[in-house]
N, C-alpha and C positions, 0 to 999 in steps of 0.2 A: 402267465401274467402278461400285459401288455406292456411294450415301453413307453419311455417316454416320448422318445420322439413320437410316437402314434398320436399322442394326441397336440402335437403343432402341425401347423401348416407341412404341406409336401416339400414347400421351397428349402425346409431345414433340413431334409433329408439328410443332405451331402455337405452339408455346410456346417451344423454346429458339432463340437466337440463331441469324439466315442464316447463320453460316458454315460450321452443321453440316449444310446441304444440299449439300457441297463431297463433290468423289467422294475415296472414300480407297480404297486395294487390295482389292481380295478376299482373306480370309483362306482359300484353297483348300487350306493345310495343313494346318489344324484341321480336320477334317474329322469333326464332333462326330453326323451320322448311322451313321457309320462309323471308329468312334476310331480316330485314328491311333496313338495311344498303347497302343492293345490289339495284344498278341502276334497274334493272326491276320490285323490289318489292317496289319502293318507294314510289308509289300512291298519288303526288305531294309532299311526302318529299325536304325539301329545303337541296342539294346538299353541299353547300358554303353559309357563313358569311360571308368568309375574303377572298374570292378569292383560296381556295384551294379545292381540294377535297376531301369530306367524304364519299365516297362509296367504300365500299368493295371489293373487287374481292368475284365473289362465287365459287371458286374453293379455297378459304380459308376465307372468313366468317372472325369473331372473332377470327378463330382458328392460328393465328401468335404466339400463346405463346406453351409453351412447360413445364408441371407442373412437378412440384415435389412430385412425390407420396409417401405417408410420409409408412415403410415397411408396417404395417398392411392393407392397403387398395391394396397394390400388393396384399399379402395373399389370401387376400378375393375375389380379381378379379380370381386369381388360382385356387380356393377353389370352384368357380361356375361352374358349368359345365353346363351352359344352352346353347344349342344349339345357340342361338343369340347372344352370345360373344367370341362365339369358334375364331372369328378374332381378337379381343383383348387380347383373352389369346397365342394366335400365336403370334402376336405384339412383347407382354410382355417378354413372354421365350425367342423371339431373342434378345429383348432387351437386355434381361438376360446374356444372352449368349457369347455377346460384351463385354460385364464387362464395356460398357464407363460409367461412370457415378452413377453404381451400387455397391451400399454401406450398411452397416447393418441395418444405419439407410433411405434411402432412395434409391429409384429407380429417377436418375435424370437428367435435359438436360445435353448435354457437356457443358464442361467450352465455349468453342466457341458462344457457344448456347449466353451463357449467356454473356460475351461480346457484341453480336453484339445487343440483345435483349436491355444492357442499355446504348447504343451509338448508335443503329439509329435514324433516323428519320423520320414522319410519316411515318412509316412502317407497322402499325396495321393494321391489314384485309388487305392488300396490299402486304407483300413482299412473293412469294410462297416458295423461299428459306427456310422464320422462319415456315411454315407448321408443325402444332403438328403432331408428329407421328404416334398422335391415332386416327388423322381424317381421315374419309371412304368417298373417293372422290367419290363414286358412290352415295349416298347416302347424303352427306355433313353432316352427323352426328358422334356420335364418338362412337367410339369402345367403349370402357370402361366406356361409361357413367354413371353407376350406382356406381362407385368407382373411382368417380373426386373427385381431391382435394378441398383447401378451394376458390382459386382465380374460378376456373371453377363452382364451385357449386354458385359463389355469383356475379358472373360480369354481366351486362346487358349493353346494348348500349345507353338506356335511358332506363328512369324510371317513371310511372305514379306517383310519388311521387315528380317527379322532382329533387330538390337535397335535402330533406328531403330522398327521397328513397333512393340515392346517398349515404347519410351518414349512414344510419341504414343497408345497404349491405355491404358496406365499412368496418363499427364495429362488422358486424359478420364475413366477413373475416378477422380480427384478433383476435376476439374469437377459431373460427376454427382451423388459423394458431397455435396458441397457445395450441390447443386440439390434432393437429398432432405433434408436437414438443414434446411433454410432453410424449403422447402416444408411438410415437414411439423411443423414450429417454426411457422411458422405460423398453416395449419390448424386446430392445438392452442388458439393465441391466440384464433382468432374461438369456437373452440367449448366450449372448458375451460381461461381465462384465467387461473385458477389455476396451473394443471401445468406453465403455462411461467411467470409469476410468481412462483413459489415456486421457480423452478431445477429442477425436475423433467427438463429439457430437457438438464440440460448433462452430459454426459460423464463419467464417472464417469476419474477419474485415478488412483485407487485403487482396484481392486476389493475387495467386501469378501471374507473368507473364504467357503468354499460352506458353506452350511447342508445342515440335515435335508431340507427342500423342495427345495432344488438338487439335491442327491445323489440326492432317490427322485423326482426330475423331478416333484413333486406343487403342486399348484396355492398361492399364498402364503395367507395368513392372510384369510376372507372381510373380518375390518376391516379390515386394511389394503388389500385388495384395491376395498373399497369405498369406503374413504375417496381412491384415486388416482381412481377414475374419476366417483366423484359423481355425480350424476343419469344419466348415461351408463353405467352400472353395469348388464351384464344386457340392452345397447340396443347393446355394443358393435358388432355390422354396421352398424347405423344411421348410429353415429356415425361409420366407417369412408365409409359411403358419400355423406355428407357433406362429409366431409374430401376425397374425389374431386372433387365436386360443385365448391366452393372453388375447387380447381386448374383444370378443365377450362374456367372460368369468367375464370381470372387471363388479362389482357393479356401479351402479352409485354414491353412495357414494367415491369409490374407484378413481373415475374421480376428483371429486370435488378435494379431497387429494390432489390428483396430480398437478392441477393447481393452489392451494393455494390462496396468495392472490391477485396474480395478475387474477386469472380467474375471483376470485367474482366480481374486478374492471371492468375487462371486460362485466362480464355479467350488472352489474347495467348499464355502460353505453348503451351496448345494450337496454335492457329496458328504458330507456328512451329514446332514439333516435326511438325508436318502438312508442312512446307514437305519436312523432311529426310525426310520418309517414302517421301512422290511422287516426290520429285525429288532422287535419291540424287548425292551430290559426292566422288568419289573424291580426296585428300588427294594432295597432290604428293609426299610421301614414307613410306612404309608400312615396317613391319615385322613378323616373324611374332611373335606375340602368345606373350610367355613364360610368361602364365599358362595359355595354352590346355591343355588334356588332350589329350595323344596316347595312341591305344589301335591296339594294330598287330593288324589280326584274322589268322585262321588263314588264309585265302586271299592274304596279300598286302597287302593293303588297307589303307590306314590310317584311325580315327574320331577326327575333332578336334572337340572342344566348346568352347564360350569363353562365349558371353553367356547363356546358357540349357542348365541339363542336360536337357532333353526336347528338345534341336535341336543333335543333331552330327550333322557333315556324315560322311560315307563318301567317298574319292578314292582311286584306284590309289595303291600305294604310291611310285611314284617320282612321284610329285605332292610329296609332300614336302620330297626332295632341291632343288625348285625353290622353296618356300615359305621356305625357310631361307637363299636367297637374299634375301630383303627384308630387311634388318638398321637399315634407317633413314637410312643414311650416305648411299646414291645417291639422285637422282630416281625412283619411278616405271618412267620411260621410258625411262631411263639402265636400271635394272634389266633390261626386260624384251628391251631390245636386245641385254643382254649374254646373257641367256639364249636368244636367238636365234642368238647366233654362235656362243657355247659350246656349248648340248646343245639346239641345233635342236629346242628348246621356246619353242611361244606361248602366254604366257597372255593371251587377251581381255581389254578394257577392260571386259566384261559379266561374266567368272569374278571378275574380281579385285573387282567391286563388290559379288559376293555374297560373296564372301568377308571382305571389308571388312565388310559389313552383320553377319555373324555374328562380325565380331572374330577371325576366326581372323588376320586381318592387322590392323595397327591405327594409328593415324597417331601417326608418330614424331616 
């Protein structure tokens, strides 16, 4: 199995906590060179639950969201010079160069972006308009890949863990979040003590209404533009790659500090949501899950979805006559004895824990 840290950026390597050198599953459902969520890679993936549809466009994939690069991981995309990113670092410097959205602490979507991103609707893998900027339509992979943030480094479409995996990706995307916030809080401090002395850092709880300049995605007002960045103004790669420089530099002691005690809370939960991911515990009494979506297709077959609508399962239809056996009253084992005597069906201690993992059964 791979670790975790394999799949963040390289800069964590040396930097965040042993315990993300722990092996966690391969995620071989996502299968993001070959989306599994596109209509021609879906090798009888079930479509629809509920009558809608879950397939992607692939000429945007997953890629409908638009991250927020926390400074240091700009830096570092700057800072590379490998010929295979030389279009990400093109990307980045136009980005750069728009001022929309570029801040001491963040390279980020427009306000627009981010509007339409928490008011539409099924729009995911679907709307070309929300296209990340850093995805390579030739290609359908991303520029900057090796310096995605926390949502990019931890989302999958389904999860061989089900929603055990669901939740332990989940909590290390807010581990992460919390590692770029902090980090690049920071950063800010050593280089423009102002931006984060003045609150520039902190989280807007209010958005304000979108202006003229949000609307026509054009760059804000050159004084106010100049007045956030201050001698850094015009130098912004500079300062970006600075802001790397800092990080690359920090002990890992030094992290810990930083995230105090909200990181350590973070991380125990991590760790323990890690425990249920690996090492799955089928519950002594199950039942079938009354929120789950049954969809009976045209062959017979029945598609139940429960913790994720991009992961329902497909099972012969008289799989379910025995599923609706689990009511919660029996054992388990008591269950499955009876369905042995009755209708000379077994269901495995291994079916019944993927089924558990996806919640089509659920502990009573």
């Amino acid at each position: 199995m791979p670790r975790i840290l394999d799949s963040l950026p390289q800069l964590y390597q040396g930097l965040l906590p042993d315990f993300l050198h722990q092996d966690v599953p391969e995620e071989t459902k996502a299968t993001c060179s070959n989306c599994a969520m596109c209509k021609e890679n879906a090798q009888g993936a079930v479509d629809s639950v509920d009558g809608v549809n879950r397939f992607f466009r692939p000429d945007t994939k997953c890629c409908t969201y638009s991250p927020r690069l926390p400074n240091f991981l700009v830096g570092a995309l700057l800072s590379d010079e490998r010929p295979e990113l030389a279009e990400g670092r093109r990307r980045m410097e136009e980005k750069i160069a728009s001022r929309v959205g570029v801040t001491p602490q963040w390279v980020k979507p427009p306000a627009k972006f981010q509007f339409l991103y928490k008011n539409g609707h099924q729009f995911f893998g679907r709307a070309a308009s929300l296209r990340c900027p850093y995805f390579a339509m030739d290609s359908g992979g991303c520029t900057i890949w090796p310096y995605r943030e926390a949502v990019c480094s931890t989302f999958f479409c389904k999860y061989v863990a089900g929603a055990d995996g669901r939740k332990f990706w989940m909590s290390l995307k807010t581990y992460l979040t919390l590692v770029e916030i902090q980090l690049s809080r920071w950063t800010a401090l050593q280089l423009l003590p102002d931006y984060v002395l003045s609150g520039k850092d902190r989280a807007e709880t209010q958005p304000a209404p979108l202006g003229v300049e949000d609307l026509d995605d054009t760059a804000p007002p050159a004084k106010a533009y100049a007045e956030l960045w201050k001698e850094h103004a015009g130098r912004e790669a500079d300062y970006y790659r600075a802001c790397y420089r800092l990080v690359r530099e920090l002990p890992a002691d030094g992290l810990e500090k930083l995230l105090g005690l909200d990181g350590t809370i973070e991380l125990k939960t991590l760790e323990k949501l890690h425990d249920t991911a690996v090492l799955p515990r089928l519950p002594r009494t199950l039942k079938f899950n009354p929120d789950a979506t049954v969809q009976w297709m045209q062959d017979g077959s029945v598609a139940l979805g429960a913790y994720s609508d991009y992961d329902a399962i497909a099972l012969p239809g008289e799989a379910y006559g025995l599923l609706v056996e689990f009511t919660g009253r029996e054992p388990v084992e008591k269950v499955r004895q009876h369905l042995r005597d009755a209708k000379q069906a077994d269901l495995s201690e291994e079916v019944l824990v993927e089924l558990y993992r996806h919640r089509i059964l659920v502990e009573a």
